[in-house]
C-alpha positions as CSV (number, residue, x, y, z in Angstrom):
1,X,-56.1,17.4,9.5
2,X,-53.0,15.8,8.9
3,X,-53.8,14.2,5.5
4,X,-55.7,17.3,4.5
5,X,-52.9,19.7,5.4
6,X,-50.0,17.8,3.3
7,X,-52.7,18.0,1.0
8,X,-52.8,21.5,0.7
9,X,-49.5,22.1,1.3
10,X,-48.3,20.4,-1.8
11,X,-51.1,22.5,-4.0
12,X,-49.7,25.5,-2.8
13,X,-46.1,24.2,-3.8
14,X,-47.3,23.8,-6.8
15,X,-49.0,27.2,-7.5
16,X,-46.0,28.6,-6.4
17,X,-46.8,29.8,-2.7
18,X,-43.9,27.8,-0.9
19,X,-43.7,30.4,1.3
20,X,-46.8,30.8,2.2
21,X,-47.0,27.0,2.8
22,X,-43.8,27.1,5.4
23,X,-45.5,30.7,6.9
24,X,-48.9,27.9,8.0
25,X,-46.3,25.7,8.7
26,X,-44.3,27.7,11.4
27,X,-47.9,29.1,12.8
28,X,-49.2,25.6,13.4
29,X,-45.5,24.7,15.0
30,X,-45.6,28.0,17.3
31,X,-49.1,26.2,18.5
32,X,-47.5,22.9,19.2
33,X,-44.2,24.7,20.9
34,X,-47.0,26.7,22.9
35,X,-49.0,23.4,24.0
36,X,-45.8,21.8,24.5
37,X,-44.8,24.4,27.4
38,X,-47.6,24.9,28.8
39,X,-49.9,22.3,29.2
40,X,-47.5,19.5,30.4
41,X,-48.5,20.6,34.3
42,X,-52.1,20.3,33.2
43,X,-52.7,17.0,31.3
44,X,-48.6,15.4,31.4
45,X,-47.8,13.8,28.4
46,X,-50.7,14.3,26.4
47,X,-49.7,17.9,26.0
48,X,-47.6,16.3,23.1
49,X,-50.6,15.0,21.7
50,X,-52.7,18.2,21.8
51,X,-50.0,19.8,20.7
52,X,-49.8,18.1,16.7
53,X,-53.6,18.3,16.9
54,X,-53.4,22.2,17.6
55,X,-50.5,22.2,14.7
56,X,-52.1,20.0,12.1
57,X,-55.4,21.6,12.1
58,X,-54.0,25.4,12.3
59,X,-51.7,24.5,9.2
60,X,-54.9,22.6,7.6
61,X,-57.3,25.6,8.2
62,X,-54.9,28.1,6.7
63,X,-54.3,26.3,4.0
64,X,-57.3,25.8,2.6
65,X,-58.2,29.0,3.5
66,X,-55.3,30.0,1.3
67,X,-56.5,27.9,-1.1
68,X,-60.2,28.8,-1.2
69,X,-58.7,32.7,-1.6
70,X,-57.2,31.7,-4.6
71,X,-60.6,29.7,-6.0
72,X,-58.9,26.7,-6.2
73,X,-60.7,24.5,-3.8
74,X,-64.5,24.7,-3.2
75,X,-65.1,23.7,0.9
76,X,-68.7,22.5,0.4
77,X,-67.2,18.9,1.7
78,X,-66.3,20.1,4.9
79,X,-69.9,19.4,6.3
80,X,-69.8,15.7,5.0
81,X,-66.5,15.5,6.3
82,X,-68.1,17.4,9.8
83,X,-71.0,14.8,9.7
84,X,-68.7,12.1,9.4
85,X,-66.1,13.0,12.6
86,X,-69.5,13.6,14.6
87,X,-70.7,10.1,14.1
88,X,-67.7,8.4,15.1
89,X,-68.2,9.5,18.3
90,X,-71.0,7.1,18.9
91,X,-69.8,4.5,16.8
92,X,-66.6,4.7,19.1
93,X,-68.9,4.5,22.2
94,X,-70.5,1.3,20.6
95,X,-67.3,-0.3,20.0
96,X,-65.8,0.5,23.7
97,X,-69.2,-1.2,25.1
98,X,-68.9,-4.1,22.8
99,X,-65.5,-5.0,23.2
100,X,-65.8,-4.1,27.5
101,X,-68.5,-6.8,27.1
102,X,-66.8,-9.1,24.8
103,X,-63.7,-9.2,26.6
104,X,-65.7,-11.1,29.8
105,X,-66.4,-13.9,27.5
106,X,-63.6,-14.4,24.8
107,X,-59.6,-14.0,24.2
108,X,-58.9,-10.2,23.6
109,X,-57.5,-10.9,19.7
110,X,-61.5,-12.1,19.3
111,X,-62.9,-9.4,21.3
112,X,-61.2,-6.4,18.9
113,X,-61.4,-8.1,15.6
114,X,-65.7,-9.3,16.3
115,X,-66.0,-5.0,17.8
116,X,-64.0,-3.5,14.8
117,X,-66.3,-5.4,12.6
118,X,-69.4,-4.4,14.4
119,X,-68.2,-0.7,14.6
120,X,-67.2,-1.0,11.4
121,X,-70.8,-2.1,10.2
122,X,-72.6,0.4,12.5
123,X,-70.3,3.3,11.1
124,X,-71.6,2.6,7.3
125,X,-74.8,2.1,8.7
126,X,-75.3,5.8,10.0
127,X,-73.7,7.2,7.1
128,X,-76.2,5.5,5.0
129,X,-79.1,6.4,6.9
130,X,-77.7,10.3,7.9
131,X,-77.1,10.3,4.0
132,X,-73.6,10.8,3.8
133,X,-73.2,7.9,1.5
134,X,-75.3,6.9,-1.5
135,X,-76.1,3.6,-1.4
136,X,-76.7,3.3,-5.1
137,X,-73.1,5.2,-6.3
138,X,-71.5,2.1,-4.2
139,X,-73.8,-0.9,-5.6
140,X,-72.6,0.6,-8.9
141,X,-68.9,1.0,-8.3
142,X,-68.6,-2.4,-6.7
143,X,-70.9,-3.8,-10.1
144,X,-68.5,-1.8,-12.4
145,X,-65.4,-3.3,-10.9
146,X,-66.9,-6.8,-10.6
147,X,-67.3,-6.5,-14.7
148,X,-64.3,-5.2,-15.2
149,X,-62.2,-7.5,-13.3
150,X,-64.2,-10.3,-15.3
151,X,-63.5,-8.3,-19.0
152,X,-59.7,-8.9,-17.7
153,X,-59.9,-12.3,-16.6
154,X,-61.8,-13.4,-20.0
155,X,-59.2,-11.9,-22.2
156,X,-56.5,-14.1,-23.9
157,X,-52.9,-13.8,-22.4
C-alpha cells in the first residue's frame, strides 16, 4: 500500500486535488495515532507496525477511490495484485521450512541465500501456473532485450 498510495497521491497533485490528497493523508494518520494508543497493551511494539499498515492502506484505498471517481484509474488489477499477496503466504511458509531445515545443516548466510532462491523460484512458479503471469509476454521481453542489447553492442562507436 505504501508504493501504491505515493502513487496516487502524486496523481491527485497533479490533477489538482492537493487537498484532497493531505485530507487521505490526515485520515490514514488519525488510524495510526489510534493504533498507536491503543493497541500497545495488546501486542507492545508492534502496535507501531499495525499502525503504518492501518495508515498506508486507508490513504491507498481513498486514493484510488478518489481516483477511480474521477475515471482516471481503472482497478481491474487489484485481483492480480490480490492473487499475488495470497500466494506469498505459502511461498513464505515454504521458505520458513526450508531455511528451519537448512539452517541444521549449513552456515546461516547459505541457508537464506539457497531459501530466497527456492522461494523465489516457487513464487514464479505459482504465478505461472495460477495464471498471473504469461509465460510467453516474458520469453518475448527477455528475446527483445537480448536483440537489442546485441543491435547496441554491434554498432560502431
Amino acid at each position: 500500500p505504501i508504493g501504491v498510495g505515493q502513487i496516487c497521491s502524486s496523481m491527485l497533485n497533479a490533477l489538482g486535488l492537493e487537498m484532497k490528497a493531505l485530507m487521505n493523508y490526515a485520515i490514514g494518520a488519525i488510524g495510526l495515532f489510534l493504533c498507536i494508543f491503543l493497541l500497545p497493551r495488546y501486542i507492545g511494539t508492534y502496535s507501531i507496525a499495525v499502525g503504518m499498515l492501518v495508515m498506508h492502506t486507508t490513504t491507498c484505498v481513498l486514493s484510488l477511490s478518489m481516483l477511480k471517481k474521477r475515471k482516471v484509474v481503472d482497478l481491474s488489477f487489484i485481483k492480480i495484485i490480490g492473487a499475488c499477496a495470497i500466494i506469498c503466504v505459502p511461498t513464505a511458509i515454504l521458505g520458513y521450512l526450508v531455511y528451519s531445515l537448512l539452517i541444521k545443516f549449513i552456515p546461516m548466510l547459505f541457508a537464506v541465500a539457497i531459501g530466497c532462491i527456492i522461494t523465489f523460484v516457487f513464487n514464479i512458479l505459482l504465478m505461472f501456473v495460477l495464471d498471473l503471469a504469461n509465460i510467453k509476454i516474458v520469453v518475448a521481453q527477455f528475446i527483445s532485450k537480448r536483440k537489442h542489447k546485441k543491435n547496441l553492442s554491434e554498432q560502431p562507436a
